[in-house]
C-alpha positions as CSV (number, residue, x, y, z in Angstrom):
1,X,80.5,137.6,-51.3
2,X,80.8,141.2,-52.1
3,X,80.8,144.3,-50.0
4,X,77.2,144.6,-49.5
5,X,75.4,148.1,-50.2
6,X,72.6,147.2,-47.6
7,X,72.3,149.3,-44.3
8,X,69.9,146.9,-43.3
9,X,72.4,144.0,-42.9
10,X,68.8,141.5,-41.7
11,X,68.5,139.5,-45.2
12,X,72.2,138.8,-45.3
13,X,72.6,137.9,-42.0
14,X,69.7,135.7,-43.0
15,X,70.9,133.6,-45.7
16,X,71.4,129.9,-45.4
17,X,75.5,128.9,-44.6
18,X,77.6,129.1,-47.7
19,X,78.2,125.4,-47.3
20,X,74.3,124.8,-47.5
21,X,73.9,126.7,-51.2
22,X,73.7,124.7,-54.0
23,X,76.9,124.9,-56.3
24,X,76.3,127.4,-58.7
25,X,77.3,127.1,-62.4
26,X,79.2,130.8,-63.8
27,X,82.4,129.5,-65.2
28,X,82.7,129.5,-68.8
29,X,79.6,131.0,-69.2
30,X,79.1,134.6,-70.6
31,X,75.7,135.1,-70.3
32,X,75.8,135.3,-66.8
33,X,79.1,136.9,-66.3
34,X,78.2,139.8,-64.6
35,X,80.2,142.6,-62.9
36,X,81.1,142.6,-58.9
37,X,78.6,145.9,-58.9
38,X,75.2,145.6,-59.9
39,X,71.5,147.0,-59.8
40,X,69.0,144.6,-61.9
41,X,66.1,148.0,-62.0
42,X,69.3,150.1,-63.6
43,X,70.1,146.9,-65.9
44,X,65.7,146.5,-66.9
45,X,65.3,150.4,-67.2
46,X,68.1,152.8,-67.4
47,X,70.3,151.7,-69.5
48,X,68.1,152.1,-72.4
49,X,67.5,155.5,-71.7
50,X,71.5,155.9,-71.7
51,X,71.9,153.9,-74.5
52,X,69.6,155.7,-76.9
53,X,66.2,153.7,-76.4
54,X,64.1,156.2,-74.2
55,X,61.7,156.5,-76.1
56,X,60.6,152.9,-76.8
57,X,57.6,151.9,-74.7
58,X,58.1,149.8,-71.8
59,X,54.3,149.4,-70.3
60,X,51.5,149.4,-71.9
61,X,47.9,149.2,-70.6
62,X,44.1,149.7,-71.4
63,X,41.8,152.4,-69.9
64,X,38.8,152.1,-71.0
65,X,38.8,152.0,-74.6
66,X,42.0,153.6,-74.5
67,X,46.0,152.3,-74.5
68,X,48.1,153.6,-73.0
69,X,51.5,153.8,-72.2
70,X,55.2,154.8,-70.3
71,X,58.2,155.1,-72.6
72,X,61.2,153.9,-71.1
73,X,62.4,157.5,-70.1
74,X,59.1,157.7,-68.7
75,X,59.1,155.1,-66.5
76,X,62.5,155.6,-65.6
77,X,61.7,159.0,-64.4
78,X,58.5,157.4,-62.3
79,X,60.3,154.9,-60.6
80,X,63.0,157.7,-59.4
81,X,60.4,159.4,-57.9
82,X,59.0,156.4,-56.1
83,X,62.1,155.8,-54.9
84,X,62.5,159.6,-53.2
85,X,59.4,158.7,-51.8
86,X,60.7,155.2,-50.3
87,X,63.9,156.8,-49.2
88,X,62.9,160.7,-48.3
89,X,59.6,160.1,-47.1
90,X,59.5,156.6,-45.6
91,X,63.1,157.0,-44.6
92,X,63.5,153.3,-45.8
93,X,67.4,152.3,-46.2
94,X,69.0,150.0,-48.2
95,X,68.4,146.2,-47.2
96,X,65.1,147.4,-45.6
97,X,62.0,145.1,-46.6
98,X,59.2,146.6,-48.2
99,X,55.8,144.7,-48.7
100,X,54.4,145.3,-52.5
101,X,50.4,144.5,-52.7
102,X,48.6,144.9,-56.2
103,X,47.3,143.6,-59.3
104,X,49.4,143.7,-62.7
105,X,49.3,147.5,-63.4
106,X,51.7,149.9,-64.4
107,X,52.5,151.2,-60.7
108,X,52.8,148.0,-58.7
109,X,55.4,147.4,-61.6
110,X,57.1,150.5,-60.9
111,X,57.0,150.3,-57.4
112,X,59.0,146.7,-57.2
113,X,61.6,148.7,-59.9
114,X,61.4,151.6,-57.6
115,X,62.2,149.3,-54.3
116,X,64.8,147.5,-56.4
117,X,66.6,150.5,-57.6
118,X,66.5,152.2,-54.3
119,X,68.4,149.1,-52.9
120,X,65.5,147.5,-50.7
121,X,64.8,144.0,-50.8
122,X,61.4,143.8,-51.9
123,X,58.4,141.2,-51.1
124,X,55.9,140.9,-53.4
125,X,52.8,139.4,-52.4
126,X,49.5,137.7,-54.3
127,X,46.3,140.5,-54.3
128,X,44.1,137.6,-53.1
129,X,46.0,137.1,-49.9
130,X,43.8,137.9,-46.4
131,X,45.7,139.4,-43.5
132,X,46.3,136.1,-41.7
133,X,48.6,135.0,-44.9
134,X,50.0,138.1,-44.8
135,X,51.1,137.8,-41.4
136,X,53.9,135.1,-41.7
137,X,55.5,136.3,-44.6
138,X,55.9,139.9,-43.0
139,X,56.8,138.2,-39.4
140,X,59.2,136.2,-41.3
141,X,60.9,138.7,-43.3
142,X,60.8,141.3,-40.8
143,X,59.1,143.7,-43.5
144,X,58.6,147.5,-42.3
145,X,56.9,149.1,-45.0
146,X,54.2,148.8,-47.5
147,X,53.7,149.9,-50.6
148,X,49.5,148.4,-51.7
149,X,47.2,149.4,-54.2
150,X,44.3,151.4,-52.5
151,X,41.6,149.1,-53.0
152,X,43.1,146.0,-51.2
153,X,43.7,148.2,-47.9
154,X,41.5,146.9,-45.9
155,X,44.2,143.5,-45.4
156,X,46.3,145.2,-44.8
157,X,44.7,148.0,-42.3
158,X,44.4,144.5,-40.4
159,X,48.3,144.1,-39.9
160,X,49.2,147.5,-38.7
161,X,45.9,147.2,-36.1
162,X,47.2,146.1,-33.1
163,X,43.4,144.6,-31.7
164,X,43.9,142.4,-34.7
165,X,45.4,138.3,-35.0
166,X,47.2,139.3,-38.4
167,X,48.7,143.0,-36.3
168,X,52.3,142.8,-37.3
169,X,54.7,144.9,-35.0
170,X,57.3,145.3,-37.6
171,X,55.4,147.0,-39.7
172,X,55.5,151.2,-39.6
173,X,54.2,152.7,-42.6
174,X,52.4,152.2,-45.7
175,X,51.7,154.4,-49.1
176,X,49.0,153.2,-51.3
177,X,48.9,153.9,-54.9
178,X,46.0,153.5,-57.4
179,X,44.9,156.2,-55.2
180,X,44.4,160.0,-55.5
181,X,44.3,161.0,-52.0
182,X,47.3,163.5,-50.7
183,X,49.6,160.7,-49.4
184,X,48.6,158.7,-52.4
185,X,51.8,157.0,-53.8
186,X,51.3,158.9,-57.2
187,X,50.8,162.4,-55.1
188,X,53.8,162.1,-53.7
189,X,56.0,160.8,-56.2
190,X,54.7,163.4,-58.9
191,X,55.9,165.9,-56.3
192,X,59.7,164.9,-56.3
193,X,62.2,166.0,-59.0
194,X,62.7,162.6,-60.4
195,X,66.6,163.3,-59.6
196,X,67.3,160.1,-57.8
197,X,71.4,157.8,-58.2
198,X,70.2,154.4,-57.7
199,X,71.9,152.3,-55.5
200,X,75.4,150.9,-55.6
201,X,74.5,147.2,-54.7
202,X,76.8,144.6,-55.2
203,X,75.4,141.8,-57.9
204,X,75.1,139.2,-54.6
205,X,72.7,141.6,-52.5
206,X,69.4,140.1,-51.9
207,X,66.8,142.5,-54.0
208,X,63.7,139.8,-53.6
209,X,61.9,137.7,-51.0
210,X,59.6,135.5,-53.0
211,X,57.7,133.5,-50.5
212,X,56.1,130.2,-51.6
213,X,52.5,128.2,-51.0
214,X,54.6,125.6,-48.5
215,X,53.1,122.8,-47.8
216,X,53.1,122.8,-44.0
217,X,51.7,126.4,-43.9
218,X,54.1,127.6,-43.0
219,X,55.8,129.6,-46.5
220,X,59.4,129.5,-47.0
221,X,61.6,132.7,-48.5
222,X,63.4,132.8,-51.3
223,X,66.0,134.6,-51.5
224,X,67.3,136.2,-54.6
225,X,70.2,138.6,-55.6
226,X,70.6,140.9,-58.7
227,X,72.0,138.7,-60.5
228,X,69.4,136.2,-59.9
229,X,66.6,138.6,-61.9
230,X,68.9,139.2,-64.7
231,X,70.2,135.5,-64.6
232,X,66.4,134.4,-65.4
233,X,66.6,136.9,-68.6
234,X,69.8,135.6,-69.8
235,X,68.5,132.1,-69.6
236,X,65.1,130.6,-70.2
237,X,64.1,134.3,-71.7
238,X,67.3,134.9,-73.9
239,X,67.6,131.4,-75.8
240,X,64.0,129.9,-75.3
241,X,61.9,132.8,-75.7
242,X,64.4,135.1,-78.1
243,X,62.6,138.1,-77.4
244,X,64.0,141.1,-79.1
245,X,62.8,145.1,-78.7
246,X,60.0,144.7,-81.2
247,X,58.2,142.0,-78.9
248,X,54.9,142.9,-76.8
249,X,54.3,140.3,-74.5
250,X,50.7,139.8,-72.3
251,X,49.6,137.5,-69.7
252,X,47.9,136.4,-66.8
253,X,50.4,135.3,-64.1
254,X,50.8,137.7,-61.4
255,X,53.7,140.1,-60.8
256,X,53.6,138.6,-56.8
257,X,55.0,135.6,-58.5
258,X,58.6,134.7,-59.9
259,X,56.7,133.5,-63.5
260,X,54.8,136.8,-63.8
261,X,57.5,139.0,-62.4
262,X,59.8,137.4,-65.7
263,X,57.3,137.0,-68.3
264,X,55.0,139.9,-67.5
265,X,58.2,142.2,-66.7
266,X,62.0,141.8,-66.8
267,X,61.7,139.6,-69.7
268,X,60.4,142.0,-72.2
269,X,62.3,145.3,-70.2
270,X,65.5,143.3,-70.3
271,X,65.9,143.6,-74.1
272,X,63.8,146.9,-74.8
273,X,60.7,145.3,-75.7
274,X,57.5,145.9,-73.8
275,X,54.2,144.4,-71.3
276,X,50.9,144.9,-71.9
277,X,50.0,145.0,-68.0
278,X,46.3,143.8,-67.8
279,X,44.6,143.5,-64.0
280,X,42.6,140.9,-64.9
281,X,41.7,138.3,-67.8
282,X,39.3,136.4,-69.0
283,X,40.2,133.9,-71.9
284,X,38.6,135.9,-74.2
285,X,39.8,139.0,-73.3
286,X,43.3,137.8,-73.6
287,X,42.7,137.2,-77.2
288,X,40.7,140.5,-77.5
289,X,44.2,142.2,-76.1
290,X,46.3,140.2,-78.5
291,X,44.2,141.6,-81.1
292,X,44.5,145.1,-79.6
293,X,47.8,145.9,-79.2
294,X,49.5,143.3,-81.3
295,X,50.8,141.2,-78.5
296,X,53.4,138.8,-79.9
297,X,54.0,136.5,-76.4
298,X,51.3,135.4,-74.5
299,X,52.3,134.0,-70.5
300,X,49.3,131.6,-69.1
301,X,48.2,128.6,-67.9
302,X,47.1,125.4,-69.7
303,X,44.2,126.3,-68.5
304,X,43.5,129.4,-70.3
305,X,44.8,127.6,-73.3
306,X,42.4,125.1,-73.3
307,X,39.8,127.6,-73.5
308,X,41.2,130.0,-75.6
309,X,41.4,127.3,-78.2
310,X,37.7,127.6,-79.1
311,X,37.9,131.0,-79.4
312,X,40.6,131.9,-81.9
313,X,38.9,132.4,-84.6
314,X,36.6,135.7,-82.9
315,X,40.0,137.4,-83.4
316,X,43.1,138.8,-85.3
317,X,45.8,137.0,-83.8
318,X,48.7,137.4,-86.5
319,X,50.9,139.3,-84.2
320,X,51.6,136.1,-81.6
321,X,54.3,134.7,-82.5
322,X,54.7,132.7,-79.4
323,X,52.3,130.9,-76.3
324,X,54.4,130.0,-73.2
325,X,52.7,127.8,-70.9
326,X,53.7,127.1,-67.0
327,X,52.5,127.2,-63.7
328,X,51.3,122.9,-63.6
329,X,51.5,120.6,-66.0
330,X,50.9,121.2,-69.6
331,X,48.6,118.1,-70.7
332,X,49.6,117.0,-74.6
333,X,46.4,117.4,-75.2
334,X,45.7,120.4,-74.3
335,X,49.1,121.6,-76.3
336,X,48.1,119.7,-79.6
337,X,44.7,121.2,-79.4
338,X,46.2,124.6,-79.0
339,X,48.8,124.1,-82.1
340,X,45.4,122.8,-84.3
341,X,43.8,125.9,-83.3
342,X,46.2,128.7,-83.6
343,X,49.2,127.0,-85.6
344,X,51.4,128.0,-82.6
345,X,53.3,124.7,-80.8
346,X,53.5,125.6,-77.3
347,X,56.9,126.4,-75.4
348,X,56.4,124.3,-72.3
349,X,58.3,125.1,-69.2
350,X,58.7,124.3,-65.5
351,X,60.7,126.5,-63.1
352,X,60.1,127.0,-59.0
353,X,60.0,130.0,-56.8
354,X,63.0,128.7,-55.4
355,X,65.2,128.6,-59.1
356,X,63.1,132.2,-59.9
357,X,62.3,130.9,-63.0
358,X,62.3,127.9,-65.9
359,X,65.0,125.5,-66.2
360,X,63.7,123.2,-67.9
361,X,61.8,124.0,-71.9
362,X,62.9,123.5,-75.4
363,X,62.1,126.3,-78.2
364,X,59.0,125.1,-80.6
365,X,61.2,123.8,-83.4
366,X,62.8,121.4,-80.9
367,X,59.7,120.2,-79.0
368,X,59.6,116.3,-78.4
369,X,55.7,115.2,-77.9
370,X,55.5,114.0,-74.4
371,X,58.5,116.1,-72.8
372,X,58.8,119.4,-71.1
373,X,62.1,119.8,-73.0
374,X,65.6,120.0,-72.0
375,X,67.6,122.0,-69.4
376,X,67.5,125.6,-70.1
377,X,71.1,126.8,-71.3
378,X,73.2,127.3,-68.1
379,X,71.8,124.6,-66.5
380,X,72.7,121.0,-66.1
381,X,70.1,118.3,-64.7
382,X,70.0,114.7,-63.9
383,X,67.4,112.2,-62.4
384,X,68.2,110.6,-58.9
385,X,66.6,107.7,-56.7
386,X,66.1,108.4,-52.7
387,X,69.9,107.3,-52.3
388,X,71.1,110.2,-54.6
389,X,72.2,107.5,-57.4
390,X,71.7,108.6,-60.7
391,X,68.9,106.1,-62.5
392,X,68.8,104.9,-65.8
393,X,67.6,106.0,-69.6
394,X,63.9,106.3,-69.1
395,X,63.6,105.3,-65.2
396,X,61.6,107.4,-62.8
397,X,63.4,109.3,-60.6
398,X,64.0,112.9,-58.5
399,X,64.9,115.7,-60.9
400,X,68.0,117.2,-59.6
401,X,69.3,120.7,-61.2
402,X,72.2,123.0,-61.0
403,X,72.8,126.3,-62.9
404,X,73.0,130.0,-62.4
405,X,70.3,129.9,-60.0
406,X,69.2,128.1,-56.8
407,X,67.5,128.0,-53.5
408,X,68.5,130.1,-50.9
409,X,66.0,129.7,-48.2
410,X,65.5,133.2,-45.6
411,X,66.7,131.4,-42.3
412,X,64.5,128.1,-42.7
413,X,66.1,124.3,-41.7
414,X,64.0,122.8,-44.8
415,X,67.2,124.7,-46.9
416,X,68.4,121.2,-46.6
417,X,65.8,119.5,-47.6
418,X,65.7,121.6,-51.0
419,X,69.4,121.8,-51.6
420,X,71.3,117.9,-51.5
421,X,75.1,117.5,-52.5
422,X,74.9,120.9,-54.3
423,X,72.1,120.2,-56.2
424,X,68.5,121.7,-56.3
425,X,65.8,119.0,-56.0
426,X,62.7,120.8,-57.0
427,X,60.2,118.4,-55.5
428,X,59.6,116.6,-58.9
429,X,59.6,113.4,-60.4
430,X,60.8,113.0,-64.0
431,X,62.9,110.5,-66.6
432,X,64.9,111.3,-68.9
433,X,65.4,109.6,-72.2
434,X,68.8,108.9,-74.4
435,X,68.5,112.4,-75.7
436,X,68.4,114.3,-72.6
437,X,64.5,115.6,-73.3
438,X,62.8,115.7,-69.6
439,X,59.4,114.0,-69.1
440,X,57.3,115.3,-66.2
441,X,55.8,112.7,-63.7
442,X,54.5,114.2,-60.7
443,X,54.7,116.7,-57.8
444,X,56.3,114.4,-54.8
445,X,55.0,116.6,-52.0
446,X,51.4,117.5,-51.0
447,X,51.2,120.6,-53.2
448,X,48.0,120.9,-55.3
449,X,48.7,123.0,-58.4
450,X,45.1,124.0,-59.7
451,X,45.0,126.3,-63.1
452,X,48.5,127.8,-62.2
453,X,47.8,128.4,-58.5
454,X,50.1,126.5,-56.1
455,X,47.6,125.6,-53.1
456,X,48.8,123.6,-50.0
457,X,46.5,121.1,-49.0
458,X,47.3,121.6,-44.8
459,X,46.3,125.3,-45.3
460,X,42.8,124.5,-46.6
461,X,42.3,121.9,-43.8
462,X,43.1,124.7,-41.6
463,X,40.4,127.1,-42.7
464,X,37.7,124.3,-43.2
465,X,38.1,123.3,-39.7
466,X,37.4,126.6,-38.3
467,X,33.6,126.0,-39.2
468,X,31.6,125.0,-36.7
469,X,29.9,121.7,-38.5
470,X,33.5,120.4,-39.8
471,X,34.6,117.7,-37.2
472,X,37.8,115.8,-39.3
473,X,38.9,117.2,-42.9
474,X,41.5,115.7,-45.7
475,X,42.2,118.0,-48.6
476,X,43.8,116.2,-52.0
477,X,44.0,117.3,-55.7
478,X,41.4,115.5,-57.8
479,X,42.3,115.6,-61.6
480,X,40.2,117.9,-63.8
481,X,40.6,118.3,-67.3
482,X,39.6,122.5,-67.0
483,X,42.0,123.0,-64.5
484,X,44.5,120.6,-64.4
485,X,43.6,119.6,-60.8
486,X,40.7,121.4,-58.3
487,X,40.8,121.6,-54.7
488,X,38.5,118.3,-53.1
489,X,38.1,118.3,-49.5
490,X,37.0,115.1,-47.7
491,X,35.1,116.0,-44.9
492,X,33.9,114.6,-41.2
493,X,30.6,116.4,-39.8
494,X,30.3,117.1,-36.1
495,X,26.9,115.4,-34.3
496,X,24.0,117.4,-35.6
497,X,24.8,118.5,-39.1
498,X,24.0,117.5,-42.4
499,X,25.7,117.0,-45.1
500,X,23.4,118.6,-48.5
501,X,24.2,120.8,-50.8
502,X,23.6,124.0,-48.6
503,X,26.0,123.2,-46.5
504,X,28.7,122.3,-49.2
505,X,28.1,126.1,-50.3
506,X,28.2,127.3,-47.2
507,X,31.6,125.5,-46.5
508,X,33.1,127.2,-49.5
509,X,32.0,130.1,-48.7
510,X,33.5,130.1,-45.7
511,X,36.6,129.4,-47.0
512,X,37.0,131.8,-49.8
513,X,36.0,134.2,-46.3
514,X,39.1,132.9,-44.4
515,X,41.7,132.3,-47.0
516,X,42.7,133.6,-50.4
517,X,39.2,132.4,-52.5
518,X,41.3,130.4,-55.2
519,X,41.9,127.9,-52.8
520,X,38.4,127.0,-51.7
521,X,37.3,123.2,-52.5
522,X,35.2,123.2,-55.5
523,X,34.7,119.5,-54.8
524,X,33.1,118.6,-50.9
525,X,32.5,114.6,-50.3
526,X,31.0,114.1,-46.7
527,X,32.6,111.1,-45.2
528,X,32.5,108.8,-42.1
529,X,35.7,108.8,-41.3
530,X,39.3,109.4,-42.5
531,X,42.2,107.0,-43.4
532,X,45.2,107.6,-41.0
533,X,47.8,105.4,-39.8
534,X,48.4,103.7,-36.8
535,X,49.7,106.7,-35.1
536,X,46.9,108.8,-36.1
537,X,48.6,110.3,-39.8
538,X,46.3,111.4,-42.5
539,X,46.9,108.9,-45.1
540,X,46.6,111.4,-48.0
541,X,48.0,109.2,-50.9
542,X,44.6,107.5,-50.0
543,X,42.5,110.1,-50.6
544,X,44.1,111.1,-53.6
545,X,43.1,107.7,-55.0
546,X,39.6,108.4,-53.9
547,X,39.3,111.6,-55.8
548,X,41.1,109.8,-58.9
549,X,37.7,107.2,-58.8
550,X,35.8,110.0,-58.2
């Protein structure tokens, strides 16, 4: 590895064993042949100042009936000021852990390429999230700071109160943004000179913690470099995708993930193009903002898709140019409907948390009907059985991959569950046919992916049984043509209770109260009893037959 520029030596110290790592794929290959030295925040924002391009926009945003917008010099100069204020006011140090909170606008943007530039490792996390999820991502990464838009405080006022479950001791100071106050973010930065030399990191320092939905509850890190966020632009973005600087691209996946955090941001920065940063969209109002400011890329769910189909024709759309779908499966249904309605095929994708972003798609002229597509460029796949043999032409197997990219897990024995013989098994099941196109199967885990929201089952069951009537409770996926899959949630009554349709209500209200509210059941069956084994297992394969019949 190189000489690190972190201080803070904790998220080095934490990677897996070298011997543990997947094999990574560099050799021969250009686009990710990056130099020892390397800051992914200088590479997305100031070079194209130096280079002449300061004046292109880089984020774009409504207020009101409004747009507005930074220029590149703009927002270089913003996120150099953020970073004084991470560094001279917080007195956060290089490989220091910062906590970003906040919906897609132009300052939680800034703030992750503040943290990045300034040389922190950062750890973005999902608006919805209540303190008790908060809690064991910043236990586990031993995060010391926050940086939160002002009107999801009060979670966070929960970790840094030390009466509370969720109090986390590492934690010692937070500055909120969207916020107007005199320790606001914004009142602070606006008050530094915007002088700032962004950090010297080496391309293998760790500048993101992306934490996953596991499915024990307990979430795993993942641990990314430098060269990791510019490794996902020179890959999926650069020959899928082939954005150039003219491209506007706007979407709904969150900047708190990996998918958002390429697609809503380093994809389009990355070649001096620019986001359309929208806090919240309805399928309609997608469209309405394609219309608006000419969007030519649009980042969503099948979901939203499905939707959007019917409305197309309210609305100018001759700007898009391309629909990228991810986040769960993308039904061919839903893809041909799409294509009839807007003339657009589809660029399909899956990716993980773990990879940062898609390895697997195939541009529109090369889509096959069935298949996600092929391995991204820089990437090399195969499908195994449980032995680690590669199957045949068109058997079912475990989709193994290997590129630029890979799981690094922030001190966590399921690294080796993840990461086999060098290779990255993702937790899918796929074949492959004679051409090397990839057709998806199935999630092998417990995982319920519900209109591009990873929900783990366990973590449901856990806030369901802290109601008082809820005896016994089994939580599956049960397939919905809206949403791909909702959340269904078997459930036991204690003596005394009744199982109607006010207490179904209630139940989901009390879940959206305990955990983040995309994850509560939108389907309750009251049962007798569960299935479980001998030894007293849930036997969830059962229920998710059930909910199939249902």
């Amino acid at each position: 590895m190189e000489r690190s520029a972190h201080i803070d030596t904790f998220a080095r110290d934490n990677l897996p064993p070298v011997e543990l790592w997947p094999e990574f794929l560099f050799d021969g290959n250009p686009d990710v042949a990056y130099p020892a030295r390397l800051n992914a925040a200088v590479e997305l924002v100031d070079r194209h100042v130096e280079q002449g391009r300061g004046d292109n926009i880089a984020l774009r945003w409504p207020e009101g009936n409004e747009k507005k917008s930074l220029s590149y010099a703009e927002l270089k100069r913003l996120t150099d000021q953020i970073a004084q204020v991470l560094t001279e006011d917080m007195g956060l140090v290089p490989g220091n852990r910062v906590l970003l909170r906040g919906p897609n606008n132009p300052m939680m943007a800034a703030s992750w390429l503040a943290a990045v530039k300034a040389g922190l490792v950062t750890v973005p996390t999902m608006p919805l999230l209540r303190a008790s999820e908060i809690k064991p991502v910043v236990d586990k990464a031993e995060v010391t700071a926050v940086l939160c838009d002002k009107r999801l405080a009060d979670e966070i006022e929960h970790c840094f109160d030390p009466a509370h479950p969720a109090y986390c001791p590492s934690l010692k100071s937070v500055r909120y943004f969207c916020d107007s106050g005199p320790d606001a973010l914004e009142t602070l930065a606006a008050a530094k000179s915007g002088q700032f030399q962004a950090c010297d990191t080496a391309v293998d320092d760790v500048c993101l913690i992306a934490f996953t939905s596991g499915t024990t509850g307990k979430p795993k890190g993942c641990m990314h470099f430098h060269r990791d966020v510019l490794a996902m632009c020179d890959t999926f973005s650069k020959h899928i995708l082939k954005l150039d600087a003219g491209d506007i691209i706007c979407g709904t996946p969150p900047l708190a993930f990996t998918f958002g955090l390429g697609g809503m941001l380093c994809f389009p920065l990355r070649v001096g193009g620019s986001t359309v940063l929208i806090e919240k969209l309805s399928p309609d109002e997608l469209l309405a903002k394609v219309e608006q400011f000419g969007v030519t890329t649009t980042f969503t769910a099948p979901t939203f898709y499905r939707q959007m189909a019917a409305l197309v024709g309210k609305y100018n759309l001759s700007s898009l140019k391309r629909t990228v779908s991810a986040g769960e499966a993308l039904p061919d249904t839903t893809r041909q409907l799409w294509k009839e309605a807007s003339g657009i095929e589809m660029t399909d994708g899956i990716g993980g948390t773990e990879m940062i972003h898609v390895f697997v798609s195939s541009p529109p002229e090369d889509v096959r009907r069935g298949a996600i597509g092929k391995v991204v460029p820089g990437y090399i796949a195969q499908v195994v059985d449980d032995d680690f043999n590669p199957v045949g032409t068109g058997v079912v197997g475990r989709l193994a991959i290997k590129g630029p990219t890979g799981c690094r897990y922030l001190a966590d024995d399921r690294q080796t569950v993840y990461v086999q013989n060098g290779w990255n098994l993702p937790g899918d099941t796929f074949k492959m046919d004679e051409d090397g196109y990839l057709y998806y199967q199935a999630r092998n885990d417990d995982m319920i992916i519900s209109a591009g929201y990873n929900i783990a089952g366990p973590e449901v069951e856990d806030a369901m049984l802290k109601h008082e009537a809820v005896a016994e409770c089994g939580v599956v996926g049960q397939p919905d043509p809206e949403r791909g899959n909702i959340v269904k949630a078997f459930v036991v009554l204690k003596p005394g209770f009744e199982g109607n349709a006010a207490l179904v209500k209630a139940l989901q209200d009390h879940v959206k109260a305990t955990i983040a509210p995309y994850k509560y059941p939108r389907a309750i069956e009251f049962v007798a009893k569960l299935p479980r084994t001998e030894t007293g297992k849930l036997q969830r394969f059962v229920l998710r037959q059930q909910a199939q019949q249902s």
